[in-house]
C-alpha positions in Angstrom: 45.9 -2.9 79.8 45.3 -2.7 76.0 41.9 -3.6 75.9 41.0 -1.8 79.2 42.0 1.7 77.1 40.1 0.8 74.1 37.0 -0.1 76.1 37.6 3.4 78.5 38.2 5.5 74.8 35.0 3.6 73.4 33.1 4.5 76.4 34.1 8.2 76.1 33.7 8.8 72.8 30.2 7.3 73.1 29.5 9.8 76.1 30.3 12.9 73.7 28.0 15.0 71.9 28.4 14.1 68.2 27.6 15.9 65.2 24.4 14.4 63.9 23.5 15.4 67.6 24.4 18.9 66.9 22.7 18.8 63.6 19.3 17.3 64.4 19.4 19.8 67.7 20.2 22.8 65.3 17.2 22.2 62.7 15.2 21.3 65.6 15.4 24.8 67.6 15.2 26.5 64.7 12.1 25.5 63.5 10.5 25.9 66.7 11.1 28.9 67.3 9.5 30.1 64.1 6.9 27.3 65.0 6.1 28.5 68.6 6.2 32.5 66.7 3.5 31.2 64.5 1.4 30.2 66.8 1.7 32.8 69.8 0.8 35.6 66.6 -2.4 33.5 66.0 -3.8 33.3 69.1 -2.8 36.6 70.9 -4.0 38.4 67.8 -7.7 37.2 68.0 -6.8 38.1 72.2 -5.8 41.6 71.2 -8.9 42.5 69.6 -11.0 41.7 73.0 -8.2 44.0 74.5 -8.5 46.5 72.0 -12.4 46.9 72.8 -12.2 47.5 76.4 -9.0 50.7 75.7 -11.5 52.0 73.2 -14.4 52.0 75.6 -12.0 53.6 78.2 -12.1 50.7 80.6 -8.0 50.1 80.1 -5.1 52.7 79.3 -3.4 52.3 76.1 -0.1 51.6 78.4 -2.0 49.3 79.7 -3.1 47.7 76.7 0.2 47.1 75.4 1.2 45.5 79.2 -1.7 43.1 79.0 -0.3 42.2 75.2 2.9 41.4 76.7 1.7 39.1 79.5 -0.8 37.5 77.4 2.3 36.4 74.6 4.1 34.6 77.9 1.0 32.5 78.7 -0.1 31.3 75.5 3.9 30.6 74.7 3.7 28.6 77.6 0.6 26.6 77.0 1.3 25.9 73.0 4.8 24.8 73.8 4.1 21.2 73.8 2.3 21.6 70.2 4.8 23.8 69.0 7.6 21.2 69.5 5.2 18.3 68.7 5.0 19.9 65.2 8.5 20.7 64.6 9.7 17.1 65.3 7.3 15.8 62.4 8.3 18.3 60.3 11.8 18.3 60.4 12.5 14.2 61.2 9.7 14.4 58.4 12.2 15.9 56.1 15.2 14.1 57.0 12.9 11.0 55.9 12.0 12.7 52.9 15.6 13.5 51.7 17.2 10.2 52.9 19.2 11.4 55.7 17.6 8.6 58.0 18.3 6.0 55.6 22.2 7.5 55.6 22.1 6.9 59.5 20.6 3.8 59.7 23.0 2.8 57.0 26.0 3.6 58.9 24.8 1.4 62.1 22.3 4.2 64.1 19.0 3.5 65.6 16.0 5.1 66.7 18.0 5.1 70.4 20.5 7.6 68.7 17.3 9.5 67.5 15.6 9.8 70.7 19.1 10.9 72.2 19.8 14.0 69.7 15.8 14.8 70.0 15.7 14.7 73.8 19.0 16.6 74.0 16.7 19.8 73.5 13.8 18.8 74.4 15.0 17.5 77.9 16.1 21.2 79.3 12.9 22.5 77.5 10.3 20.5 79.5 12.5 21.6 82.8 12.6 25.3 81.0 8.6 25.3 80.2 8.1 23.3 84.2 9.4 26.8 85.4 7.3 28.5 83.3 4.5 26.6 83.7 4.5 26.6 87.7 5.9 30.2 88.1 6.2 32.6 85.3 3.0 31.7 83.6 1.0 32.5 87.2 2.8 35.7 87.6 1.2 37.1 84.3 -1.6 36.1 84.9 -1.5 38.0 88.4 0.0 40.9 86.9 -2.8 40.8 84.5 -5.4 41.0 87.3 -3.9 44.0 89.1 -3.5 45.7 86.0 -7.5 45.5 85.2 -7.9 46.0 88.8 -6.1 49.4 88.4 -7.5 50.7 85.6 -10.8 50.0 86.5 -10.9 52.5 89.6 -9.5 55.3 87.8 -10.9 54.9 84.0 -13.7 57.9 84.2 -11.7 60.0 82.6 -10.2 57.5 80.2 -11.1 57.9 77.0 -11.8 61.8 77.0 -11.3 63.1 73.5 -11.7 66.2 71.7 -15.1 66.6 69.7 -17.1 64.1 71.2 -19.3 63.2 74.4 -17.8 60.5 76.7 -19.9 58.9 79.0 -19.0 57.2 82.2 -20.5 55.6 85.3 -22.8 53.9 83.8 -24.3 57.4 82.6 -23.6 59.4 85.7 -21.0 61.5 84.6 -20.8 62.9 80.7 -18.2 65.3 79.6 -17.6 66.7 76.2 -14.4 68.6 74.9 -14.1 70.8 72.1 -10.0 71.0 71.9 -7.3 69.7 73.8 -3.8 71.1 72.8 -0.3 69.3 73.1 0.0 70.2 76.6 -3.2 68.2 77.2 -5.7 71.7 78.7 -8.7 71.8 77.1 -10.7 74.1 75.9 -15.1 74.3 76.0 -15.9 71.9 78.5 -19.3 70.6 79.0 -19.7 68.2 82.3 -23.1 66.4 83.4 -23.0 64.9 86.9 -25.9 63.1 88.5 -25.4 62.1 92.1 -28.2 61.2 94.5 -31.0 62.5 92.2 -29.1 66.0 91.6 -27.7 66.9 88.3 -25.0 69.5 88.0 -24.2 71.3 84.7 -21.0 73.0 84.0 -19.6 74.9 81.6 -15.8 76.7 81.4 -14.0 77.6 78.9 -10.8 76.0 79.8 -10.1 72.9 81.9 -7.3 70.5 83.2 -6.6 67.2 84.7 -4.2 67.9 87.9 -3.9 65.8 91.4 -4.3 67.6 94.6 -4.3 65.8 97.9 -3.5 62.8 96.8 -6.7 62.9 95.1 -7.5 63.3 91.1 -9.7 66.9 89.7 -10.6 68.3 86.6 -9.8 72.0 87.4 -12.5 74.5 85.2 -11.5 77.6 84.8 -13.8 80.4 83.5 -17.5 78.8 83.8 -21.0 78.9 84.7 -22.2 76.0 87.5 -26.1 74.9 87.7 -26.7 72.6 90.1 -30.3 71.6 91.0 -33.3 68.9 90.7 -35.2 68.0 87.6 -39.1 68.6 88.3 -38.4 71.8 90.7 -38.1 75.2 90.6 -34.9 75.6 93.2 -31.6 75.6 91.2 -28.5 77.5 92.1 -26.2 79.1 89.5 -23.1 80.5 89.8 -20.3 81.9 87.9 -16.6 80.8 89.2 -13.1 81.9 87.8 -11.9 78.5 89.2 -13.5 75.5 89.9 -12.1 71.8 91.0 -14.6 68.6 90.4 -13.3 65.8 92.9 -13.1 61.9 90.8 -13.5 59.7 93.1 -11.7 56.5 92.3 -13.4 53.2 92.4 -13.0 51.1 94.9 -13.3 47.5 93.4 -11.6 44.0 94.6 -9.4 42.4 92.9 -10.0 38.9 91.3 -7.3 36.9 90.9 -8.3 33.3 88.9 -7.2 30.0 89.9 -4.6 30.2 86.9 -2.9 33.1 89.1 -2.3 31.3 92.3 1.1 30.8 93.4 2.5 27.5 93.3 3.1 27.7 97.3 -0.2 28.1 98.2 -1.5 25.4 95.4 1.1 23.1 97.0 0.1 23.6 100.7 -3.8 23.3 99.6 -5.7 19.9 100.2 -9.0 21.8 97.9 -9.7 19.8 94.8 -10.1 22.4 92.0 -6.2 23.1 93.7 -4.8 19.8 93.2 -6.6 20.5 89.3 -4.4 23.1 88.8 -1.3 21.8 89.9 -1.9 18.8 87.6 -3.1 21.3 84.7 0.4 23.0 85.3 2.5 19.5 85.1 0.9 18.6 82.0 3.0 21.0 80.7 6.7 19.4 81.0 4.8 16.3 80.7 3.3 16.3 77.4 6.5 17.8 76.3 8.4 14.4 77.3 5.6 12.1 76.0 4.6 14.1 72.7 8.2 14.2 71.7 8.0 10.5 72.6 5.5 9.9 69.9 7.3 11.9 67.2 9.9 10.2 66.9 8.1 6.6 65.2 5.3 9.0 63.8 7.2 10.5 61.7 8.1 7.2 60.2 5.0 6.0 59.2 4.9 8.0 55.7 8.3 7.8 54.6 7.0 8.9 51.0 4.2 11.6 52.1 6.5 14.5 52.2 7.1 16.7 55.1 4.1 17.1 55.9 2.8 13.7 55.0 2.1 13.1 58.4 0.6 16.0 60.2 -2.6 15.1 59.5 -2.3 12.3 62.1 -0.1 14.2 64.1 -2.8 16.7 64.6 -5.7 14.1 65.5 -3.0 12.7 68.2 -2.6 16.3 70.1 -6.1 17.5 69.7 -7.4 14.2 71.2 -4.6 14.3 73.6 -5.8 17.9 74.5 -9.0 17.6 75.0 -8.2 14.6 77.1 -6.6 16.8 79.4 -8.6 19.4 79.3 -11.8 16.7 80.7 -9.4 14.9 82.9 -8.9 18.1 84.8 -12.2 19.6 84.7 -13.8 16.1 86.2 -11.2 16.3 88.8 -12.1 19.9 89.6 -15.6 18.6 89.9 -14.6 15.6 91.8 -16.2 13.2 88.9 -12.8 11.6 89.1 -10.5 10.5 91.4 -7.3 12.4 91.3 -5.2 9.7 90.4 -6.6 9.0 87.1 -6.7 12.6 86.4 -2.8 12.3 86.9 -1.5 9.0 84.8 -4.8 8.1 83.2 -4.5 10.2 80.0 -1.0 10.1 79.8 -0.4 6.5 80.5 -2.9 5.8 77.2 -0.5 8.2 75.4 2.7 6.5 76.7 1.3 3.3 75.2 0.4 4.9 71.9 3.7 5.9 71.5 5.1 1.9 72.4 2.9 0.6 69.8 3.8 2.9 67.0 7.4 1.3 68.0 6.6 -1.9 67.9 4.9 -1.1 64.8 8.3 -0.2 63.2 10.7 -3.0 65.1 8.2 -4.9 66.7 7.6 -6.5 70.6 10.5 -8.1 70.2 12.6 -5.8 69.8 10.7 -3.6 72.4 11.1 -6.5 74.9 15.2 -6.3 74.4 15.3 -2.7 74.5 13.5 -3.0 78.2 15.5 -5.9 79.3 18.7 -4.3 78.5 18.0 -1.0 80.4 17.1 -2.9 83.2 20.3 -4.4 83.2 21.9 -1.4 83.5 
């Protein structure tokens, strides 16, 4: 009966979350979400100046601008999350090596088992958290992306339309120039040019304003002079008009959406190659997650003495290789240059054994060869 309780209390206690748990957990969120911050800044910075061309050149509204920033911080979140927690386990199991906090745990009987546990005790619900993300949020911006572009561009004539300078639009069809627009948005000395089917039409009115009417968009002049006729010919009509409405016709374009916006559904129900590519592009995800943190773990032994950031060097040759392994492991899939299979376990089977040698580095086969045997017995 005795030793029945102390084995059951041993057992339970084991099962709990302890404190170096909590700890290594704690310093581990932390610094990825200033990591992961880092990052996302970088990248959807040098994004937002492509943006920021196509609003100045009309093509997107500003509300639109700001939509497409939003959407475009989600996707690259999703796709630097592996890195982002691949750095922030070599820098801060880096630092625990650095201040002697490992040496106090494996002093006082721990392992790199009781490392991997507090590690994956994050990391585990983010590779399920960034496997959602991957497969549906991450395809929804994109989507939401497309129909945004799509939007703007069949109604971005008008978009841009300042006060003191000559916008042009249409690919030079339609010109318009504004002396003043007030608060309330009417403007005042319009100049429009319209060509259309070898016919140019010149107005000018003093005061103008953007207003729908049946379901359809107009600039309504008010106060102007029309002249509407052929260039080479004598036959021209003017006319003077207390109101006048110009029809904009909106464009009728088709939306594209990119294989990166496909639903997961349709992907999954698909039997196309460059299909099957994107489904295993979107697993990588969760995937290197799991194995990159795998690798962490002995990596950040190998320079006990190199300082936090003793080994990122390394740590940075691993991911870009890994990366880029990916990235041609997919694209010769998509191409049908290799068979799917590889494309799916090839490059992360080579980084699963990376990881087992720098283990057996550290505590050797032998010790690997235990460590299998006993989970196997379980």
């Amino acid at each position: 009966m005795e030793a029945n309780w102390t084995k059951g209390y041993k057992e339970k206690r084991r099962q709990r979350i302890t404190v170096l748990d909590k700890m290594i957990a704690g310093d581990l969120l932390k610094t990825l979400l200033a990591v992961l911050s880092v990052l996302v800044v970088i990248i959807v910075s040098q994004g937002f100046i492509r943006v920021l061309d196509k609003a100045i050149q009309g093509l997107i509204s500003n509300k639109t601008m700001l939509s497409i920033l939003g959407f475009k911080t989600i996707i690259v979140g999703v796709g630097f999350l592996p890195a982002a927690i691949f750095m922030t386990l070599l820098m801060v199991l880096g630092r625990m090596y650095r201040d002697q906090e490992m040496s106090a745990v494996f002093s006082a009987g721990g392992g790199p088992g009781l490392i991997y546990r507090a590690v994956f005790l994050l990391v585990f619900p983010l590779s399920v958290l960034a496997a959602g993300l991957s497969m549906y949020v991450a395809p929804w911006a994109e989507s939401q992306i497309a129909q945004l572009t799509h939007q703007d561009a069949e109604s971005s004539d008008l978009r841009g339309l300042g006060a003191g300078k000559f916008s042009e639009y249409s690919q030079g069809d339609l010109v318009f120039y504004v002396e003043k627009i007030d608060a309330d948005k009417k403007m005042h000395d319009v100049f429009v040019q319209n060509r259309q089917h070898g016919t140019i039409e010149i107005i000018n009115a003093k005061t103008g304003r953007l207003a729908g009417l049946y379901e359809a968009s107009y600039m309504v002049l008010e106060d102007g002079e029309r002249i509407q006729g052929q260039p080479g010919t004598v036959n021209y009509v003017i006319e003077k008009f207390a109101e006048y409405a110009v029809r904009i016709d909106a464009r009728e374009t088709a939306v594209s959406f990119a294989r990166e916006a496909v639903a997961v559904d349709v992907l999954l129900s698909s039997k196309l190659i460059v299909d099957i590519a994107e489904l295993q592009r979107r697993f990588s995800i969760p995937i290197g997650i799991m194995l990159l943190s795998f690798i962490a773990v002995p990596l950040a032994q190998i320079s006990p003495r190199g300082g936090v950031y003793g080994n990122m060097l390394v740590g940075f040759l691993i991911y870009f290789s890994y990366g880029n392994f990916v990235r041609l492991s997919h694209g010769w899939v998509a191409k049908e240059a290799l068979p799917v299979w590889v494309g799916s376990y090839g490059v992360n089977l080579t980084l699963l054994l990376v990881g087992s040698i720098l283990l057996s580095r550290l505590y050797g086969w032998q010790w690997l060869r235990l460590k299998a045997v006993k989970m196997v017995a379980r």
